[in-house]
N, C-alpha and C positions, 0 to 999 in steps of 0.2 A: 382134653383141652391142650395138652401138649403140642400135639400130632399137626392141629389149628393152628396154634401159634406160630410154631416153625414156618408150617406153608403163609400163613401173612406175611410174617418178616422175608419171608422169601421172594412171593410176590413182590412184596410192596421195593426192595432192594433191585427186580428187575426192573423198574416202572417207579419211580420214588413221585412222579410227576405226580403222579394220579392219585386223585383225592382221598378215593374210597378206598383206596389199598392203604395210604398212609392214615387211613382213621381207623381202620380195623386191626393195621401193623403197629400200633398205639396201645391197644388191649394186649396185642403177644407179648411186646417187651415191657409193659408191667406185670405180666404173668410170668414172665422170665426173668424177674428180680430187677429189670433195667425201668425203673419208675419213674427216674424224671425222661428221660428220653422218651418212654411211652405219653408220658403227659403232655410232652411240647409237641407231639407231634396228633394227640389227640385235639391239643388248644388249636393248632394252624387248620388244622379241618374245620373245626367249627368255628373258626374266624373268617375262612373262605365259605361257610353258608351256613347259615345258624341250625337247620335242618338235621345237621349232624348232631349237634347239642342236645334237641330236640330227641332224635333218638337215644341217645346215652338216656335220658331221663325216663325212658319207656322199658330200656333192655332189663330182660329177669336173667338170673347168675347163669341159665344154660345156655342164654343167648349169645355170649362171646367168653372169653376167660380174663379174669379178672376186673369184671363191670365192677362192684361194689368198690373197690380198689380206686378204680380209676373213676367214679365218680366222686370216691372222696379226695382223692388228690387233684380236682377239676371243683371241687367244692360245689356239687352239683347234688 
């Protein structure tokens, strides 16, 4: 999950625009200790289309790194 993280926040820092990179790069930096940062960037995704919300509530722990985390700090 490490290895994950890095390339999200990587991606997501080349392309900040883009939805899907800043909702997956939301899991790396609360997996990277950086949790409200992950979190506000997980809230703007799913404020741009609830669909994203939607999946956070389906993801199981190998699906991304740190779901359980960031579902509870999304209060989800």
């Amino acid at each position: 999950m490490d290895g994950a993280a890095a390339k999200y926040v990587e991606a997501w820092e080349l392309s900040s625009e883009a939805i899907e990179l800043r909702y997956w790069a939301g899991f790396a930096l609360i997996h990277r200790g950086e949790a409200e940062q992950g979190a506000t960037l997980l809230r703007e995704a799913i404020a741009r289309h609830e669909g994203w919300g939607l999946l956070l509530a389906m993801l199981g722990p190998g699906d991304a790194p740190a779901v359980a985390e960031a579902r509870r700090l999304l209060d989800i």
